[in-house]
N, C-alpha and C positions, 0 to 999 in steps of 0.2 A: 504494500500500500504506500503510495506516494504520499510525502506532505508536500505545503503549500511555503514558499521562503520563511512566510512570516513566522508559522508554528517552528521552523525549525529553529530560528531567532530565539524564539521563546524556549524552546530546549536546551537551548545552548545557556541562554540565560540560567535556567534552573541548574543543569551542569557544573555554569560556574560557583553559584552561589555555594553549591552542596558540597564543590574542590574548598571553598575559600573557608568555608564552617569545618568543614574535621580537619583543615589541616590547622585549625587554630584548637581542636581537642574541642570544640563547641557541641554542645547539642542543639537541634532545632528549638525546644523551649528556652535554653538560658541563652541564644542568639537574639529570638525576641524580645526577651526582657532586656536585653542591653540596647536594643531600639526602642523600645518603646512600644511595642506590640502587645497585641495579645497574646499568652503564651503558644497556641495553636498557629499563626498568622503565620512563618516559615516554614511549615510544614506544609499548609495549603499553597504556598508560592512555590515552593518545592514540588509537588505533586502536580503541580498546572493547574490545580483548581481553582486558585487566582490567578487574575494577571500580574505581572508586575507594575507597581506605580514610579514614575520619578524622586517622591519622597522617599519609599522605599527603597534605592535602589541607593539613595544618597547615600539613606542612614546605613546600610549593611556594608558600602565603598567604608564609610568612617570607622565603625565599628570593627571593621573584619582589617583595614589600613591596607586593599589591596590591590596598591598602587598601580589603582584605577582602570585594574580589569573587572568587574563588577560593569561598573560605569559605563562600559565600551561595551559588554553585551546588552545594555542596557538601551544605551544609542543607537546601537546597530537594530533592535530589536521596534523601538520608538520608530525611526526615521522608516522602517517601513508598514508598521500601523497607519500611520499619517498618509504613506504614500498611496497606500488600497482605502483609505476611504475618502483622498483625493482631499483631506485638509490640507491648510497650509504650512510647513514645518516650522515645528514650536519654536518660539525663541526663548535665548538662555532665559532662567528664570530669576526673581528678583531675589537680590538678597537676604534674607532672614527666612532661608530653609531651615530646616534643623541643621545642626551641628551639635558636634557633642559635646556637652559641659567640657569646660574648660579648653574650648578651642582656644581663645586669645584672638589676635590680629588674624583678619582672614582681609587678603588681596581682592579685590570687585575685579579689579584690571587692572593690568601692566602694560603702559606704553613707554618700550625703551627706542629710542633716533639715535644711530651713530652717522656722523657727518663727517666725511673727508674734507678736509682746511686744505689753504698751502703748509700750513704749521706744522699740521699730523691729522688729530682726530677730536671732535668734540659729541659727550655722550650724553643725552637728556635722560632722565628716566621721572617717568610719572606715574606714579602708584594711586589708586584708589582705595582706601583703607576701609574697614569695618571691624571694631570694638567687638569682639563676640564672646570674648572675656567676661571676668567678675572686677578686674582692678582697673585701676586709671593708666592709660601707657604713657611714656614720659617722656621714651626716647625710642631710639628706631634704625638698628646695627645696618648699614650698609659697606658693602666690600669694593676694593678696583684692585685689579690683577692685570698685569702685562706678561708676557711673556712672546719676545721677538721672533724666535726662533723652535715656534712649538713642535717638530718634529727633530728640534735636535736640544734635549735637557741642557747637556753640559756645555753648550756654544751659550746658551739664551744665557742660564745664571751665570756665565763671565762675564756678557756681555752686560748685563744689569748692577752687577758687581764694578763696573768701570761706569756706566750710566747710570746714578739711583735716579729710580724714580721720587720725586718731591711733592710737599704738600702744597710747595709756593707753585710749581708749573701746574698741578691740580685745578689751581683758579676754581673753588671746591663753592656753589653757592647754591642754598636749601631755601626752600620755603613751601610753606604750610596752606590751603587754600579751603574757607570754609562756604558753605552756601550765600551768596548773598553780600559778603564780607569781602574787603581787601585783603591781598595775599600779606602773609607775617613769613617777615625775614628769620631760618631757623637757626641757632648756633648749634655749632658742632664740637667734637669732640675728639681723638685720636686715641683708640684704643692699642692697633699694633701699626706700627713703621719700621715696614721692611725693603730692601731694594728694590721687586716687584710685586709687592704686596702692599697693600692697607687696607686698616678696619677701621671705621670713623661711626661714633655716634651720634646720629643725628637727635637734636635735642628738641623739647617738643617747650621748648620756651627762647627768649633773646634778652634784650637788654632793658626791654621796657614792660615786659609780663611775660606767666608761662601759661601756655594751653594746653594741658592734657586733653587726650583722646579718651573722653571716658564710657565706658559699658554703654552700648549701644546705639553711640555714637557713628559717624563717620566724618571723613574729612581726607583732603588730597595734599600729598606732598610730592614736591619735585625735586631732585636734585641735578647739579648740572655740574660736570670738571671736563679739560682738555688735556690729550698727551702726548707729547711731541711723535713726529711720525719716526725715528728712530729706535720709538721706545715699545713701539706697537705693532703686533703681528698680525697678520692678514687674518683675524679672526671675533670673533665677537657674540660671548656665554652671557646664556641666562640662565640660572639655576633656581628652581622653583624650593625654596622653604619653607613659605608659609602657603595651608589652603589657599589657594587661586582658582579663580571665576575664568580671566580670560586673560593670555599673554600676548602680547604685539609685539613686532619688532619691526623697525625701517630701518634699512641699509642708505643713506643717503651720499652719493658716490660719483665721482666726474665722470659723465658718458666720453670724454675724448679718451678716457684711458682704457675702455672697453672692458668695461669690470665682468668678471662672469661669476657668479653666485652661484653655492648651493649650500645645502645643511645636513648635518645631522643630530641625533636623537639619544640619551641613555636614558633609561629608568632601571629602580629595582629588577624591574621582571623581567630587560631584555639588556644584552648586549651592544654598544653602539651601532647603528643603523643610520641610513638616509629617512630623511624628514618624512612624515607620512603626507605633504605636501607639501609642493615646490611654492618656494617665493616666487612673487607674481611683479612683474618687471612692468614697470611703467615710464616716461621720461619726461621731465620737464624743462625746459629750456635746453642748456646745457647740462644737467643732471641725470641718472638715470637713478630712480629708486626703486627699489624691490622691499616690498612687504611680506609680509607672515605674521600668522595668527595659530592659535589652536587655545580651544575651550575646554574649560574645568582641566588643565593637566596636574598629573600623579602629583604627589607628594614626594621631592628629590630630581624628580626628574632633572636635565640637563638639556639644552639645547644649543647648540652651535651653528652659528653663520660665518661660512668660508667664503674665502674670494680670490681670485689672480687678478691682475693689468694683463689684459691679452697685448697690450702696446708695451709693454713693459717686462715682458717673461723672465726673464735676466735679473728683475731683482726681488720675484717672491720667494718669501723666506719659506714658504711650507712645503717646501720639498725635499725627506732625507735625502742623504744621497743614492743614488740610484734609483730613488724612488721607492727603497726599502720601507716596511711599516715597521715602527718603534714597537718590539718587544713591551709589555708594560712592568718586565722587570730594570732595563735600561731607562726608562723614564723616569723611573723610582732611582735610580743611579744616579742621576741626570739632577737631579733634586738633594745629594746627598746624601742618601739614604744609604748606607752599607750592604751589602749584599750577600748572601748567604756563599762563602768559600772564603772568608775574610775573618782572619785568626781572632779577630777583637771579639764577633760573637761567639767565642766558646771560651771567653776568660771572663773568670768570676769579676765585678767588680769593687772599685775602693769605694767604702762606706767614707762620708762625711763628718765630721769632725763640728759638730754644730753644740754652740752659736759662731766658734768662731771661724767658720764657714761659709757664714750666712750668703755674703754676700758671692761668693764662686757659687754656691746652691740655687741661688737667685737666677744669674746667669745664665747657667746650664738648663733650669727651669723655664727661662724664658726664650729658651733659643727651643725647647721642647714644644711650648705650648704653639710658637710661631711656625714652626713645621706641622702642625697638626692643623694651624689655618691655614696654612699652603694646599696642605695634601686632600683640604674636604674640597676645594676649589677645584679641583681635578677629578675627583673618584665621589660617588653617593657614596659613603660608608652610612650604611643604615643599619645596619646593628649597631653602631658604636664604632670605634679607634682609638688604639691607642700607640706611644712610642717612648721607646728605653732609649736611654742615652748613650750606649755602644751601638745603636743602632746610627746616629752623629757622630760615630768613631769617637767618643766620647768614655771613658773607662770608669763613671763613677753610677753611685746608688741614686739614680732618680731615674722617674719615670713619669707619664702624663696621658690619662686615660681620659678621652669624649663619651659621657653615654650615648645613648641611641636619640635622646635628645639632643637636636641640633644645637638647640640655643643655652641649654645648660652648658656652664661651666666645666672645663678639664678640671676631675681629680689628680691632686699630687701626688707621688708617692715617694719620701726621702728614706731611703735607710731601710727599704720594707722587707717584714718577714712572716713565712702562715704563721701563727699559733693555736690555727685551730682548723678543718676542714670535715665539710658533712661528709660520712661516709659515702652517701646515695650519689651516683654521680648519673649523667647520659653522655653520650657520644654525638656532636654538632661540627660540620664543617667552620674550618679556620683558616685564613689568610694570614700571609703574614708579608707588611711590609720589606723584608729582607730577600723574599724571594715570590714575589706578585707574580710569577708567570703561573703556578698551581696553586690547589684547596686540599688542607686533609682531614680526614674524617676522626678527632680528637677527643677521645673520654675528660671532662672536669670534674669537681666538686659542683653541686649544686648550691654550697654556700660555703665561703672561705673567711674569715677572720684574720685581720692583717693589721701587725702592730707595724706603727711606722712613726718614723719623725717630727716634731714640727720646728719651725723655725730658729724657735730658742733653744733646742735642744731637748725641751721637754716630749716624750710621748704618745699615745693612745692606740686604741683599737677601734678597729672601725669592721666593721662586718658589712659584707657583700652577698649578693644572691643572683643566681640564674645568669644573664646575659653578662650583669656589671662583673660578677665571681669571673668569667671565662675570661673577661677581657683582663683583668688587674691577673689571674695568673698566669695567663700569658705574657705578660709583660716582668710580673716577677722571677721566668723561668728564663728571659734574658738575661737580668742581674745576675743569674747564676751561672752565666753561658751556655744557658740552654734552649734549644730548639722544638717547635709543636712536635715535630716528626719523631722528637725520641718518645715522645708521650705515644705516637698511635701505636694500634694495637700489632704484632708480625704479622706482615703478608698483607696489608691495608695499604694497596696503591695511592702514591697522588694522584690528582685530578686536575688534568692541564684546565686553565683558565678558558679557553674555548668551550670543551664540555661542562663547565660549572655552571654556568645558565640551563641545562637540563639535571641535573644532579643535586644540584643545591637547592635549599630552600632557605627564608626566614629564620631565626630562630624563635622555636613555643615552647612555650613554659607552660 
């Protein structure tokens, strides 16, 4: 018996929901109750006895965090409902769907313009905010990243290393725009200044009042910097952090230089790819600009716009040599990052000497935390990240773990050691900066107890669980010169990084 597109749409739909619920250990009732349903109302969606609705489909994307396949059969499923009963296809919907307690800032829309100068390059970016939070937001982390030479690591950081990038060529200028209201000039902040890196707080106050963005609130802010074109590679990311509605981008570019455009894609769930749509080339005057959009995308996602001067071939930087594609254990090289067959990670290292350390602790710590802002700019590390300080060719006791929260704070770790670990442990594929080109399948503790330093030399213990436990002992079996692979079990292959996108999954607790 044949079905019809649509019912298969709807199969596929229930399919996915039913992969996204037990690979989270969920049952159909306590999935409902985490949306908000009636305990039976997943099972009937499941079964096809309902259809799916758009709110629903929101809340189980939110609930289930799965980066945004949920959503996608969901669309696919919608757009051709509409099309057989010949309505017109829905438009995005307005803000204040559900979300889930304690989302915080959720993006309406993001319009970033980068414009080719004769100088270099000038970046607008216009964000549409919405409060979906419980607290007042104050301020608002924005990033700018260069990098010249992105298919060759170790060319680019020298080359940034003799070029820093500055806050004074930034010409860095915010402001706030509320309905109805003149625009308010924002101050900002500098959280990290690195060669080709910065992290700048943008402040939701200036010199004459402050305006917090409070609970259910909205309001637009823009920020705007330039960068010399020496400093800037033929390239231009957007990386999706917060809930977003809808992402723009314009390439605004000299048509005499015969720019040719294209992009691609990462998320959680896939490997990088070409854009699931082409930017749409238009020209004006002497300009030529090419747009791109895509609606509701994942949580982490990535998205990049490439370019050549067909007039000018001779001096794009994004071409290895030979046209070889950068290994992504050489890019991690390329970054500094030591690399698994380098004696330093299999020597124990020297514990710190604190307070009167402090300040070498400080150091080493902030050269940790700044690499761990490099490395999120490059890779979604979505379960978390973290890095040991022989991993900086560095021989001493610190280390600096990211949760799986983006926007939380790196844990420190001075001096650390177990004193305690749950027997119960499970087996979850692991990465490790030192050797990115595989995954191995690694038994932990399901919760580890770790006495460790602090500043003044005095102590504590601090206990870990589940995702944070794997990442902090992984990071403590460095200090010890130790590697994931002596952990796995004999005869437990690695897993080149190609097939990890089918092998791997999330990690559930």
């Amino acid at each position: 018996m044949t079905t019809s597109p649509l019912e298969r749409a709807a199969d596929s739909f229930a399919a996915e929901l039913a992969r996204q619920r037990t690979g989270r250990g969920l049952s159909k009732k306590q999935l409902a109750v985490l949306m908000g349903f009636d305990p039976s109302y997943v099972s009937h969606v499941e079964g096809r006895r309902h259809r799916p609705t758009e709110d629903f489909a929101r809340r189980a994307e939110a609930v289930l965090e799965a980066s945004g396949a949920i959503w996608q059969r969901f669309r696919e499923y919608d757009n051709l409902r509409h099309a057989r009963t010949g309505q017109p296809h829905r438009e995005p919907s307005l803000p204040g769907q559900w979300l889930p307690p304690g989302t915080g800032l959720v993006v309406e829309r993001e319009l970033a313009t980068l414009t080719h100068t004769d100088e270099g390059y000038r970046c607008v970016i216009r964000r549409e905010l919405y409060n979906a939070g419980t607290e007042p937001v104050t301020r608002y982390l924005v990033r700018v990243a260069v990098d010249r030479y992105p298919n060759d690591p170790g060319r680019s950081n020298r080359h940034h290393r003799e070029h820093p990038l500055t806050f004074a060529e930034l010409q860095l200028q915010a402001r706030r725009y509320d309905s109805g209201g003149d625009p308010e000039p924002m101050h900002w902040r500098a959280k990290h200044d690195r060669d080709a890196f910065k992290e700048i707080w943008l402040l939701f106050e200036n010199g004459e009042r402050r305006f917090p963005l409070y609970p259910g609130d909205r309001a637009t802010i823009e920020y705007a910097y330039s960068v010399g074109k020496e400093k800037w590679g033929p390239w231009f990311q957007r990386a999706v952090r917060l809930p977003t509605r809808q992402l723009a981008v314009r390439l605004d570019l000299p048509a005499a230089l015969d720019p040719q455009v294209w992009g691609v894609e990462t998320s959680l769930s896939a490997e990088e790819g070409p854009l699931r749509t082409a930017p749409q080339r238009h020209d004006e005057g002497d300009r030529a600009l090419f747009d791109w959009h895509t609606d509701d995308p994942p949580l982490n996602a990535r998205y990049r716009m490439q370019w050549r001067f067909r007039s000018r071939p001779d001096t794009d930087p994004d071409v290895g040599p030979g046209g070889i594609r950068v290994r992504p254990s050489d890019r991690m090289r390329g970054l500094g990052i030591v690399q698994r067959g380098d004696d330093l990670l299999r020597q124990r290292v020297r514990q710190f000497h604190l307070p009167a350390e402090e300040q070498v602790a400080r150091e080493i710590v902030d050269r940790l935390t700044t690499a761990l802002a490099r490395l999120d700019e490059l890779h979604p590390f979505s379960k978390g990240v973290g890095i040991a300080a022989p991993q900086l060719g560095i021989g001493r006791a610190a280390a600096a773990v990211r949760p799986p929260d983006r926007s939380a704070e790196p844990v420190i770790l001075l001096n650390p050691r177990v004193v305690d670990a749950d027997p119960e442990t499970d087996e979850q594929y692991e990465g490790c900066l030192s050797f990115f080109d595989h995954r191995g399948l690694v038994p932990r503790p399901l919760r580890l107890d770790v006495e460790h330093a602090q500043w003044d030399g005095s102590r504590v213990i601090t206990s870990f669980e589940f995702g944070m436990a794997r990442l902090v002992a992984h990071e403590i079996d460095h200090l010890e010169g130790r590697l994931y692979v002596d952990r796995m079990a004999p005869g437990v292959p690695l897993v080149p990084v190609e097939e990890y996108r089918e092998t791997g999954r999330p990690w559930r607790y």
